[in-house]
C-alpha angles and dihedrals in degrees: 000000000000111000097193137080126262126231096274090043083056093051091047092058098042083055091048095051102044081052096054100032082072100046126021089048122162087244090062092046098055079056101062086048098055084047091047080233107138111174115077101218098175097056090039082058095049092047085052095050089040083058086228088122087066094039094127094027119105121263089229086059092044099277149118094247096233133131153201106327085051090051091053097055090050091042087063095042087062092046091050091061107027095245107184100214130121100248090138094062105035112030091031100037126016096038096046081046095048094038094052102037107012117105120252086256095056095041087055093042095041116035102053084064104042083051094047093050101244090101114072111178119190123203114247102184099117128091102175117294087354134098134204128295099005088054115033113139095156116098149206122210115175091353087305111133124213139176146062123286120197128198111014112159121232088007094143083049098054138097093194146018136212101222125204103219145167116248121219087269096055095255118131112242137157138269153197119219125181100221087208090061130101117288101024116132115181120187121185111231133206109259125196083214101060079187093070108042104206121202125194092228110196126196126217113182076322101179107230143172119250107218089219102209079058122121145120101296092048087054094054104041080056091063099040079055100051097041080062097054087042089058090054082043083059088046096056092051094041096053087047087054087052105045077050092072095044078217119122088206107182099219094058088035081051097051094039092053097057093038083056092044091052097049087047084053089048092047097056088042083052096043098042098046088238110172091233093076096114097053081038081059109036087051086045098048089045096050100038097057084042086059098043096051097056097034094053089038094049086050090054091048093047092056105051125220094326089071087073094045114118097220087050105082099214086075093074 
């Protein structure tokens, strides 16, 4: 296995960075947090013109016809600049799930937009302190969704959610619910994070799609999935927090090495189908957030009192 990118990937990456550098700067997002605005939509709109929203997607759905490792590059470009966009739900989550279990009509009728930036789809997986498939209480009779879904990130931002639900036999599956149709309450939280606004989204007889190749196990390899681009999300920051210090230290080059090796591990797994995809995410995910938080709290400390300061942009 060869964990690096080749020429094109690079390039791909170069041209990412010079785009977003422009665009998705720190400076713009301390902004969005002064104005308690989390969602970037400029740069969401730039990323849609550029076509990187429909970078995995298939050329015959509006798309480049790419995969993993591409969305990983792009996955550590956002984390480099704090773009708050919602790359994780909906180009981690609800593409791969409509893409894998969705029907031909609602791969037509969904992923042009989503790739064009007018569909927004939340992720809808969470109930409280549980996680799809192993915590679904929500349910679907007669294609009627009801129940409460917390957190969902970018919940107030989207058109649409994917929805874990319980079928009428008690299996989780996933959904599609338009997030302008009867019975949808949407209410903003407070994140830790004001660069991922997260909604508690509740659902009353709410009509919804069944994207029929959907169950447990679906559920589950799209975490596992999108635990592995997060990790190259973490990277991305951690590497920013780094370059912040202008200092190489060995212990968070250390950390930040092996978190890398393990997600390129996770993405091949990802991108070749390989059954040890859930242990490849679980080792990415764990290293990656170990990587991300020394590497951001030595920074801090480095830095004495004026890296909490809120004018000074490692803070964040």
């Amino acid at each position: 296995m060869n964990f690096g990118f080749s020429e094109e990937q690079d390039t791909i990456r170069e041209t990412l960075a010079r785009m977003l550098g422009d665009h998705a700067t720190l400076a713009g997002a301390h902004d969005l947090l002064d104005r308690q605005d989390g969602f970037d939509t400029t740069t969401w709109s730039v990323l849609a013109d550029g076509g990187w929203l429909g970078l995995a997607m298939s050329e015959a759905d509006g798309g480049s016809g790419m995969g993993a490792i591409e969305l990983a590059i792009l996955a550590e470009e956002i984390g480099r600049c704090l773009a708050s966009v919602p790359f994780i739900p909906v180009l981690c989550l609800a593409v791969p799930a409509i893409q894998s279990a969705g029907t031909e009509n609602q791969r037509k009728s969904l992923l042009p937009d989503i790739a064009a930036g007018r569909t927004i789809i939340a992720a809808a997986l969470a109930e409280g302190e549980g996680l799809a498939p192993d915590t679904v209480s929500a349910t679907v009779v007669q294609d009627r969704l009801s129940g409460q879904k917390t957190p969902v990130s970018f919940g107030t931002e989207a058109t649409h959610a994917l929805v874990a639900a319980k079928d009428e036999s008690g299996t989780a599956r996933l959904y599609i619910a338009d997030l302008s149709a009867s019975g949808v309450t949407t209410c903003s939280l407070d994140p830790i994070d004001g660069t991922r606004p997260t909604a508690e989204i509740t659902f009353d007889n709410t009509p919804v799609e069944l994207l029929p190749g959907s169950d447990p196990a679906t559920i589950q390899r799209l975490l596992d999935g999108a635990a592995v681009l997060a990790a190259f999300e973490q990277i991305g920051i951690a590497e920013r927090a780094l370059q912040a210090v202008k200092h190489r230290l060995a212990d968070m080059f250390a950390k930040i090495e092996l978190a890398r090796s393990n997600a390129f591990f996770g993405v091949w797994a990802l991108a070749s189908g390989d059954s040890r995809l859930p242990e490849a995410a679980a080792v990415a995910r764990l290293t990656a957030l170990d990587a991300v938080q020394f590497t951001t709290e030595e920074s801090i400390q480095l830095h004495g009192g004026i890296g909490m300061t809120w004018e000074y942009s490692l803070a964040h």
